[in-house]
N, C-alpha and C positions, 0 to 999 in steps of 0.2 A: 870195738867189738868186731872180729874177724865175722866174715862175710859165710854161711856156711851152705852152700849149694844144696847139702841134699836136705836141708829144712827149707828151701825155696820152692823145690820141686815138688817135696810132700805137699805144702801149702798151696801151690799150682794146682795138683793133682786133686785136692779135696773140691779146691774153688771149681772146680770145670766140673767134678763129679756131682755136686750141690747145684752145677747150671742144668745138667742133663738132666738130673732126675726131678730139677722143678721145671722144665719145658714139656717133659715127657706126661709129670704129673702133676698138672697146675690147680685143679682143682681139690688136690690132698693137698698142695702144699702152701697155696697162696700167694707165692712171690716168686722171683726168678733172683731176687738178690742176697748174700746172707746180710746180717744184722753186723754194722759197722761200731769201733770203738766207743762210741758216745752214746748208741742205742743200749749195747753191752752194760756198760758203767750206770744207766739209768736202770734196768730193768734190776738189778743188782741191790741199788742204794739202800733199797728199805731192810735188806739182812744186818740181824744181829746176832753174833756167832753167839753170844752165852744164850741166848732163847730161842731161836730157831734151829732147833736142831733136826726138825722131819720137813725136806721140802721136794714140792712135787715140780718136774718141768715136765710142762704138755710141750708135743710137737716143736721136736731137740734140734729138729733138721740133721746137721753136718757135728754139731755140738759146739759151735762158737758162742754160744752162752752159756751152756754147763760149765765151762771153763770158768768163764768167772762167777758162778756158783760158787763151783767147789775154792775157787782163792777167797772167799770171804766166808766160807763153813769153818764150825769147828772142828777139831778134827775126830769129836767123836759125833758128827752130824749123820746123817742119810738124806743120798738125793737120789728119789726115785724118775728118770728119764722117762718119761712116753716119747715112742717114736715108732709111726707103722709101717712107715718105708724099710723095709729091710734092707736094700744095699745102704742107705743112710746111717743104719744101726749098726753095718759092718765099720764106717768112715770113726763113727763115735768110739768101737772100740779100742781107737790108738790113747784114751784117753787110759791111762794107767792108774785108778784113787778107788783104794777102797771102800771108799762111801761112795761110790756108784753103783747102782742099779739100774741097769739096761732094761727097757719092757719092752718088747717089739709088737705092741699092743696097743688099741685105740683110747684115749682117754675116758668113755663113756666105761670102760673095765676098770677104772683104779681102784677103787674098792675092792674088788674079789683078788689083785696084785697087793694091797695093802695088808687086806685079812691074813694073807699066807708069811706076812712077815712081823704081824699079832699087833695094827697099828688099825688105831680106827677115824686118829683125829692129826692133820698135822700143821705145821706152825706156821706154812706158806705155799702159794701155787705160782710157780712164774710160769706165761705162759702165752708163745708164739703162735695158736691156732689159727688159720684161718679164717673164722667164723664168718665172713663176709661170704664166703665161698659155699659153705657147706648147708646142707637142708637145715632149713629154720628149726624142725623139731629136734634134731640131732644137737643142735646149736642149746638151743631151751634146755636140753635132756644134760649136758656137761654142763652148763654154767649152774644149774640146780645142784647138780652133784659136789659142784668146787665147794656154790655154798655151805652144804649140810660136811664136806670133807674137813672145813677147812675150824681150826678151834677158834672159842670166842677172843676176838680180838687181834688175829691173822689176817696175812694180807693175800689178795688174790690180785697179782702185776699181769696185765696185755698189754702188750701193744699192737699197733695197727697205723696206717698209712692217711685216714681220715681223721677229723676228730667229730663228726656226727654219730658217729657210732657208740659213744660215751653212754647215749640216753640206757641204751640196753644193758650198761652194769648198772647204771644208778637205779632203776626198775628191778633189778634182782638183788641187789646186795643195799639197796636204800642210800648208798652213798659213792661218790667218785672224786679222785682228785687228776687232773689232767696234765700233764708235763710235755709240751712240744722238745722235740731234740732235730731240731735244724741242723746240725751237724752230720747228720745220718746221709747215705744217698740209696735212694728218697730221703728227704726228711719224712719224720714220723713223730708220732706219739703214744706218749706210755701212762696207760689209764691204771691208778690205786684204787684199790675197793678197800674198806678196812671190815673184817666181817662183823655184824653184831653193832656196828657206829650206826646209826641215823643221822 
């Protein structure tokens, strides 16, 4: 495969944009680093293109995982992006699929972004928040909403950099499954909720 320079530079150019606007804005964003291959391919795994067809990604960052979203969507799927950074939201629109939907909008809005596109229940939430970061009610306020968003038997995917933090899906969603990805830099972990499981 020939070497192509100005897909190098793009790729530069996103990575330094995705370092600035999480040093600038750490406590929106949570991390200084994007999410590597193996974090990507985990957060992923649990899609099934013939049944999840409406899926939600909270806090998109740069869009290094809506990409691989959208490779394991159908192609008559919809994936609605939350992302409130707006220069971040400009980086994501190099992504060219029409089943994206950009929201340059905070997660605790999905629903009133849902309604206007006549959707009230959908098949999955993958989702890079913070939450370690952000005011505990605001935290409570979105992890309620995935619940009641999300239809019986959907999956709601976090991950996060600790794995004590698990207690807090298994308290809202009554069940958690834990996958460490050592591979990642940091390593991390990618917490499953199944909605509606005990």
């Amino acid at each position: 495969m020939l070497w192509n320079s100005s897909d190098f530079k793009n790729d530069v150019l996103k990575k330094v944009k995705f370092l600035w606007q999480s040093i600038r804005n750490f406590k929106e964003m949570g991390t200084v680093v994007r999410s590597g291959p193996a974090m990507c391919r985990k957060m992923v795994q649990n899609i099934h293109p013939e049944t999840d067809l409406n899926i939600i990604e909270l806090g998109a960052g740069d869009g290094v995982i809506t990409r691989y979203i959208l490779s394991k969507m159908a192609p008559e799927g919809k994936l609605f992006v939350f992302e409130i950074n707006p220069e971040l939201c400009e980086v994501i629109t190099d992504i060219q699929d029409s089943r994206m939907i950009l929201i340059n909008d905070g997660a605790q809005n999905m629903a009133i972004h849902l309604q206007k596109h006549g959707i009230e229940k959908v098949d999955m939430i993958i989702s890079a928040l913070p939450f370690l970061v952000l005011p505990d009610d605001l935290t409570q306020e979105i992890l309620q909403l995935c619940k009641s968003t999300l239809k019986s038997g959907g999956y709601f995917i976090q991950m996060h950099y600790i794995k004590s933090i698990s207690k807090m899906y298994k308290t809202i969603f009554g069940n958690v499954h834990t996958s460490y990805v050592p591979l990642n830099i940091p390593p991390g972990y990618v917490f499953s909720c199944k909605n509606g499981e005990i």
